[in-house]
C-alpha atoms as one frame of an Amber mdcrd trajectory, in Angstrom:
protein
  40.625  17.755  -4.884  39.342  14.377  -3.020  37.898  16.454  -0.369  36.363
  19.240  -1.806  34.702  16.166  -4.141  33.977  14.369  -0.786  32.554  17.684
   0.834  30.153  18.463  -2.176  29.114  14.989  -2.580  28.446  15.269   1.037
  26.437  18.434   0.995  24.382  17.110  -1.970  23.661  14.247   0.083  22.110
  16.507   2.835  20.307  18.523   0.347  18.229  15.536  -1.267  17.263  14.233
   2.376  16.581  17.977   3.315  14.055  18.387   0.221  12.778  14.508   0.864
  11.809  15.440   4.002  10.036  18.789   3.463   8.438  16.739   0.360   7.305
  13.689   3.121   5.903  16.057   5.678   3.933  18.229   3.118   1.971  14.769
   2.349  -1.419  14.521   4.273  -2.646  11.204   5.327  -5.702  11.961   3.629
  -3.952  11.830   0.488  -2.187   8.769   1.265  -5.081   6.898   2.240  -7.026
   7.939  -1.460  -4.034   7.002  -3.108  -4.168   3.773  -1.611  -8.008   3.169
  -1.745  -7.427   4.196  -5.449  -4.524   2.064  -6.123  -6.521  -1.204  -4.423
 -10.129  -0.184  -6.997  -7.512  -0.816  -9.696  -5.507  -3.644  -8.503  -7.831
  -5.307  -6.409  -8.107  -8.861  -8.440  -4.144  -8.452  -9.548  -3.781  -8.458
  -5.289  -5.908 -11.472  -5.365  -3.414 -13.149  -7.746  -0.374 -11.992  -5.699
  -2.034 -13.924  -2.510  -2.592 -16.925  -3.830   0.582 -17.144  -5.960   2.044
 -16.466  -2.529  -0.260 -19.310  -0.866   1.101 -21.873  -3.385   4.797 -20.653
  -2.870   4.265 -21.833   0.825   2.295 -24.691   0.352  -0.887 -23.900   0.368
  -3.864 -26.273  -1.446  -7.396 -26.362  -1.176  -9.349 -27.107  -3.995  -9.649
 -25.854  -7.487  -7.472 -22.641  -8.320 -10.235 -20.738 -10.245 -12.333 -21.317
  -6.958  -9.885 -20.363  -4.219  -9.266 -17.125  -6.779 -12.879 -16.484  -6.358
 -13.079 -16.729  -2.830 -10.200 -14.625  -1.927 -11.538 -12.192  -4.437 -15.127
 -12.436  -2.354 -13.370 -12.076   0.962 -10.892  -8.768  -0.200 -14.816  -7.166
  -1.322 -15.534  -8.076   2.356 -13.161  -6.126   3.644 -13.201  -3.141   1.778
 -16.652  -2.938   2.211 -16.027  -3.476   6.385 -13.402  -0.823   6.669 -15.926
   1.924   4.687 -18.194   1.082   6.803 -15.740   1.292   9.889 -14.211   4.439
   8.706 -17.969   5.836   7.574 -19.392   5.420  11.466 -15.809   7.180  12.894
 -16.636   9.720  10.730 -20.303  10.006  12.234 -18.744   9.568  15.731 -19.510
   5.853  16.313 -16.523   3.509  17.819
């Protein structure tokens, strides 16, 4: 009774990675990258937090908290707003 147990524990094994993977290559990288862009218009300030909570973990000190908050918050607007406008002008064709 071991192996048979063995065997079909085995066999469901390969069936979960077999559906995982048909499940992983049915997902588009456009739909990855909209769940992300939706995920960071949500969480965008909470990301913020995570930085500098991060920053202070290491070390890091420059200056009043609310204003190093702000400015990180400034600078991940920045670069949102960069890559749309990177990823607008590959769209048109531009490099």
């Amino acid at each position: 009774m071991g192996d048979t147990s063995k065997n079909n524990t085995r066999e469901d094994r390969k069936y979960v990675r077999s559906v995982l993977s048909q499940i992983s290559n049915s997902v588009s990288d456009l739909a990855i990258n909209n769940c992300n862009r939706l995920f960071w218009l949500k969480n965008g300030s909470l990301e913020t937090i995570r930085l500098w909570e991060l920053g202070k973990k290491i070390g890091a000190s420059c200056g009043e908290e609310g204003k190093v908050m702000l400015n990180l918050e400034e600078l991940e607007v920045r670069d949102r707003s960069l890559k749309s406008r990177r990823e607008e002008g590959e769209h048109r064709g531009f490099q």
